[in-house]
C-alpha positions in Angstrom: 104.5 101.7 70.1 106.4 98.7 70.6 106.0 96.0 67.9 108.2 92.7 66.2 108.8 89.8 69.1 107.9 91.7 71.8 104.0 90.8 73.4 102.9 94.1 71.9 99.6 94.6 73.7 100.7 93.7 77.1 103.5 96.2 76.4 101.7 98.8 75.3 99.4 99.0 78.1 101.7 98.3 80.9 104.0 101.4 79.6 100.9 103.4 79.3 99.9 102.6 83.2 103.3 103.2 84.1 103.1 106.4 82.5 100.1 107.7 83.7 100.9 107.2 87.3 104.8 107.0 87.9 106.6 110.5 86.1 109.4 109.6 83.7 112.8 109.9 85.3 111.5 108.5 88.4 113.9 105.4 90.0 113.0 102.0 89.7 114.2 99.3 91.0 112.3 96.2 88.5 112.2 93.1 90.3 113.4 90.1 87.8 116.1 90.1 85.6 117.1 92.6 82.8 114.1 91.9 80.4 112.7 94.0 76.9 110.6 95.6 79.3 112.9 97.0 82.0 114.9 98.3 78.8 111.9 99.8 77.3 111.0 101.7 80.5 114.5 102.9 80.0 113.9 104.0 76.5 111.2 106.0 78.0 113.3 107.8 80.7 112.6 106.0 83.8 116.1 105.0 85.3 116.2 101.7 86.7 117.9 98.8 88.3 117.2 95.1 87.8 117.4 92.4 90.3 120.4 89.9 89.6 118.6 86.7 89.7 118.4 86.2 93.2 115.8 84.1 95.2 113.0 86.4 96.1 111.1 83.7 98.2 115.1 84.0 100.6 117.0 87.0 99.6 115.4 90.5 100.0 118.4 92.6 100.3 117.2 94.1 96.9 114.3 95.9 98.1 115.5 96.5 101.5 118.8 98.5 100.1 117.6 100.4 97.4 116.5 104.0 97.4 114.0 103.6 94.3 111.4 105.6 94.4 109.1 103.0 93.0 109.5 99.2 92.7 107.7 97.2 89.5 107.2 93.8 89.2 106.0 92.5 86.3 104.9 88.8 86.2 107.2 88.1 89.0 104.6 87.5 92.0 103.1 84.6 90.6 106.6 82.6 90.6 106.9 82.9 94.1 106.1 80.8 96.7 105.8 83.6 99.3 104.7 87.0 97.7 103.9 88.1 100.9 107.6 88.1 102.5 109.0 90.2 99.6 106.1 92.9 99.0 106.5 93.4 103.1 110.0 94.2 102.6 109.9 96.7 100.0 111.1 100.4 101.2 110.1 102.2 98.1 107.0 104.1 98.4 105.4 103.2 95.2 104.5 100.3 93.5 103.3 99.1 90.1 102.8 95.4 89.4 101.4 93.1 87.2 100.4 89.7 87.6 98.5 87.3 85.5 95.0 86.3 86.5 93.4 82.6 87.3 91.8 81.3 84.0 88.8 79.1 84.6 89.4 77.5 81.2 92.9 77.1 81.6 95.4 75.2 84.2 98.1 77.5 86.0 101.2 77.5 83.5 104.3 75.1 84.1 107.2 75.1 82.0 107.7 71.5 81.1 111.7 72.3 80.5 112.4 75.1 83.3 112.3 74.5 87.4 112.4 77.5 87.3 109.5 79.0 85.5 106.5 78.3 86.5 103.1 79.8 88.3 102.9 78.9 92.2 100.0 81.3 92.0 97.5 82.5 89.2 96.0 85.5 91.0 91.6 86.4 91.2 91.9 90.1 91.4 90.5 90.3 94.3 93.2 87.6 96.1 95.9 89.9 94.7 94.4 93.0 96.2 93.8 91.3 99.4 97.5 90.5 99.4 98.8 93.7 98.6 96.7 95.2 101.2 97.8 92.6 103.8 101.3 93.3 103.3 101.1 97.6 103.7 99.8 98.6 100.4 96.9 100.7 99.7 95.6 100.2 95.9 95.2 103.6 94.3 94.2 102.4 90.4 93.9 99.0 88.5 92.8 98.2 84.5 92.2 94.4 83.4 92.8 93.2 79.8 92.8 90.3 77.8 95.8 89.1 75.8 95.0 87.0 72.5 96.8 84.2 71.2 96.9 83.9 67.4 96.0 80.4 67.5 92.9 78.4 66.3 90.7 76.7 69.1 88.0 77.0 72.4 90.9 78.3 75.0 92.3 81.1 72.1 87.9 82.4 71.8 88.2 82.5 75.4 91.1 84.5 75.5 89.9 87.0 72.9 87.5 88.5 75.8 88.4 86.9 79.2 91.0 89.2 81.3 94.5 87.5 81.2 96.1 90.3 83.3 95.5 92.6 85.8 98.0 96.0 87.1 97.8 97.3 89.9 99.4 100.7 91.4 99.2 100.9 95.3 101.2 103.1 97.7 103.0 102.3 100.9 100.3 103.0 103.8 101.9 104.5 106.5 
């Protein structure tokens, strides 16, 4: 399993989703940069394509020209403004995606250094499933989990048994 800098738990149970519903060798086309992930999916015999960067919220070209079998999208949702637009443009048939949930006990994250990086949404499941469904997708399987912080405090108990994130594979309804 994957260990060191990486977020080892998230990881671990993303690749272990991904696994269980998409068959290695399958195409991907992994929205957001080249990441650790995207190259561990790799490592693991998927073959896939990153997006270069572009705008999501403007630019879907992306989606609409590739021939992946299956899009993922990792903690990329919640940076946009318009989740919607993109997930309706997707040709793929399949898609797995992750997105962090709404904390009660915690404010949605904003980088204080990067424009760039910051939560427009933090999902409830059931906001995220309504939106995936809205856009053409039918939800097949989902799994919660909670993501620790090694750090002392109220908001790192909370975190020890409150879901952080929540994945989600859904198919193109037809």
């Amino acid at each position: 399993m994957y260990e060191g800098k990486y977020p080892t738990k998230r990881y671990n149970i993303t690749l272990d989703f991904l696994k269980e519903v998409i068959p290695a060798n399958a195409a991907i086309l992994d929205l957001g940069v080249e990441n650790p992930f995207s190259e561990i999916m790799i490592q693991n015999g998927y073959r896939v394509k990153n997006t270069q960067g572009e705008d999501l919220d403007e630019d879907f070209s992306a989606v609409q020209q590739s021939a992946a079998e299956v899009v993922t999208a990792f903690e990329i949702f919640e940076h946009l403004i318009a989740p919607y637009n993109i997930l309706k443009e997707i040709k793929a048939d399949k898609l797995v995606a992750s997105v962090p949930l709404r904390l009660w006990f915690a404010p949605a994250y904003q980088s204080k250094t990067d424009k760039w990086d910051r939560h427009y949404h933090e999902f409830e499941a059931w906001q995220f499933d309504w939106l995936l469904e809205k856009s053409g997708w039918e939800i097949k399987q989902t799994i919660t989990f909670t993501n620790p912080v090694k750090k002392v405090g109220i908001r790192p108990l909370f975190r020890l048994f409150t879901p952080r994130y929540y994945l989600v594979f859904a198919v193109r309804k037809n």
